[in-house]
KEKE-3310 file (N, C-alpha, C; in steps of 0.2 Angstrom, whole numbers, plus 5000, padded with zeros to 4 digits):
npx = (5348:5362:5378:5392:5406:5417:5431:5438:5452:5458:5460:5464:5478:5479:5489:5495:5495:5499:5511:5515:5513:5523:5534:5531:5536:5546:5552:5554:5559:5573:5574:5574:5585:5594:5599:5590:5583:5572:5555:5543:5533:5515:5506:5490:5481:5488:5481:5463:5461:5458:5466:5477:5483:5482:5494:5503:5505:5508:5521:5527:5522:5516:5503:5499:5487:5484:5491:5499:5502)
npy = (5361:5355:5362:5363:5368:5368:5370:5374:5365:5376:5387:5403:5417:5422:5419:5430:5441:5433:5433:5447:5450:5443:5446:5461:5458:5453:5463:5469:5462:5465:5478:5475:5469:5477:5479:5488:5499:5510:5521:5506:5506:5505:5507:5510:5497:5481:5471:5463:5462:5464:5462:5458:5471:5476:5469:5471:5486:5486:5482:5493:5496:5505:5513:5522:5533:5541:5549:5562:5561)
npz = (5490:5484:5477:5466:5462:5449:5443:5426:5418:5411:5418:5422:5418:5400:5387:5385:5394:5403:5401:5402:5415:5420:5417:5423:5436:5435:5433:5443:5452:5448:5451:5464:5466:5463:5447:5441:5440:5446:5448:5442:5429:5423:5408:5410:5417:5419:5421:5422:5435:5449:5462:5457:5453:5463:5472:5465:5465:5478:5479:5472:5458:5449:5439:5426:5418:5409:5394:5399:5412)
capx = (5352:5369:5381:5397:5410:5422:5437:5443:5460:5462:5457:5468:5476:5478:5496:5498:5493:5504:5518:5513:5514:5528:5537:5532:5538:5554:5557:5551:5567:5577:5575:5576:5593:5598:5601:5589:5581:5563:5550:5540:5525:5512:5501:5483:5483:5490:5476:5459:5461:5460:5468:5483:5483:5484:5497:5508:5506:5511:5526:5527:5518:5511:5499:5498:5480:5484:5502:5502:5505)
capy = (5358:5355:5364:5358:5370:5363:5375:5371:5364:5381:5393:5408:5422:5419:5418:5438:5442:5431:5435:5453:5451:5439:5452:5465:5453:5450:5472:5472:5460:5468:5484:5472:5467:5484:5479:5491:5509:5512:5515:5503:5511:5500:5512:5507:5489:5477:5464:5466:5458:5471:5457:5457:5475:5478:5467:5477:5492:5486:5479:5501:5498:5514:5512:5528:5533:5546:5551:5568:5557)
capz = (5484:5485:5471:5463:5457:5443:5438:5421:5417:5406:5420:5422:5413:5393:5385:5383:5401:5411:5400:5404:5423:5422:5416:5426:5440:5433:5433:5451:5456:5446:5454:5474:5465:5460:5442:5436:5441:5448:5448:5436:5429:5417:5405:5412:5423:5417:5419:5424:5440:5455:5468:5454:5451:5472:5475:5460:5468:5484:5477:5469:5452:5446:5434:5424:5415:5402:5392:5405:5419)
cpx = (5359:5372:5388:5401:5416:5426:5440:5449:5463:5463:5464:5470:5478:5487:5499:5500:5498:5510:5519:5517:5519:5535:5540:5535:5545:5558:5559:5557:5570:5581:5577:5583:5596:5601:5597:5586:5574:5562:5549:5532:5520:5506:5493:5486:5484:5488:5471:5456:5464:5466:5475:5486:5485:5491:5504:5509:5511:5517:5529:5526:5514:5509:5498:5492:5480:5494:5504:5504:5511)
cpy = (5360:5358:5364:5364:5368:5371:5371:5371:5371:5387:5398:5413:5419:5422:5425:5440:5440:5429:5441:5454:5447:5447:5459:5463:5454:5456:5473:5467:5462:5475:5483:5473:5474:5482:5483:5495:5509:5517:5512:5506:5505:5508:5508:5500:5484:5471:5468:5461:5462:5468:5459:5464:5481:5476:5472:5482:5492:5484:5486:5501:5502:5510:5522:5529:5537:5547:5558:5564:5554)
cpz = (5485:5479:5472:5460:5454:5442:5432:5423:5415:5411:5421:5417:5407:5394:5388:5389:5406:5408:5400:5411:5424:5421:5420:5434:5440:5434:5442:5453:5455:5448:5462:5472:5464:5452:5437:5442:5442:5447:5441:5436:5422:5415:5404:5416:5416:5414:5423:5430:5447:5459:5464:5452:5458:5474:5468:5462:5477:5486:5475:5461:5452:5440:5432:5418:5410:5402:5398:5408:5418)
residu = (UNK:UNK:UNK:UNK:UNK:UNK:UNK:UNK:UNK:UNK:UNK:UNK:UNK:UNK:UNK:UNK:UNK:UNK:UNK:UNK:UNK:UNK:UNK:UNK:UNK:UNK:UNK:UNK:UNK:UNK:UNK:UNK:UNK:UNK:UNK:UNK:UNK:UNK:UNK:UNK:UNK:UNK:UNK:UNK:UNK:UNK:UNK:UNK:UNK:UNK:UNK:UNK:UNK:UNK:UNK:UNK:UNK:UNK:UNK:UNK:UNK:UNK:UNK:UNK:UNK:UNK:UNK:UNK:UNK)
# end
């Protein structure tokens, strides 16, 4: 049996989210540029998307898990 995968038109992440990581995107230049101070840190992941969650880190996104940290 042959199967057919269809991606909706809407797929991806929701308004909040990839105004979230656009953001955090937008820090991570800012610090290539030198117009702002590292690191960037997010309190928990940002999304629930590990692939998105790797590549931030690899970029030096710290994700911090409790207010001690």
């Amino acid at each position: 049996m042959e199967r057919q995968v269809i991606v909706a038109k809407s797929a991806g992440f929701c308004f909040g989210v990839e105004r979230a990581v656009a953001r955090v995107y937008e820090q991570i230049q800012a610090v290539k540029e030198g117009k702002a101070q590292g690191p960037i840190y997010t309190y928990g992941p940002i999304v629930h998307n590990e692939e998105v969650v790797r590549e931030l880190a690899e970029k030096g996104v710290r994700v911090l898990e409790s207010k001690e940290e």
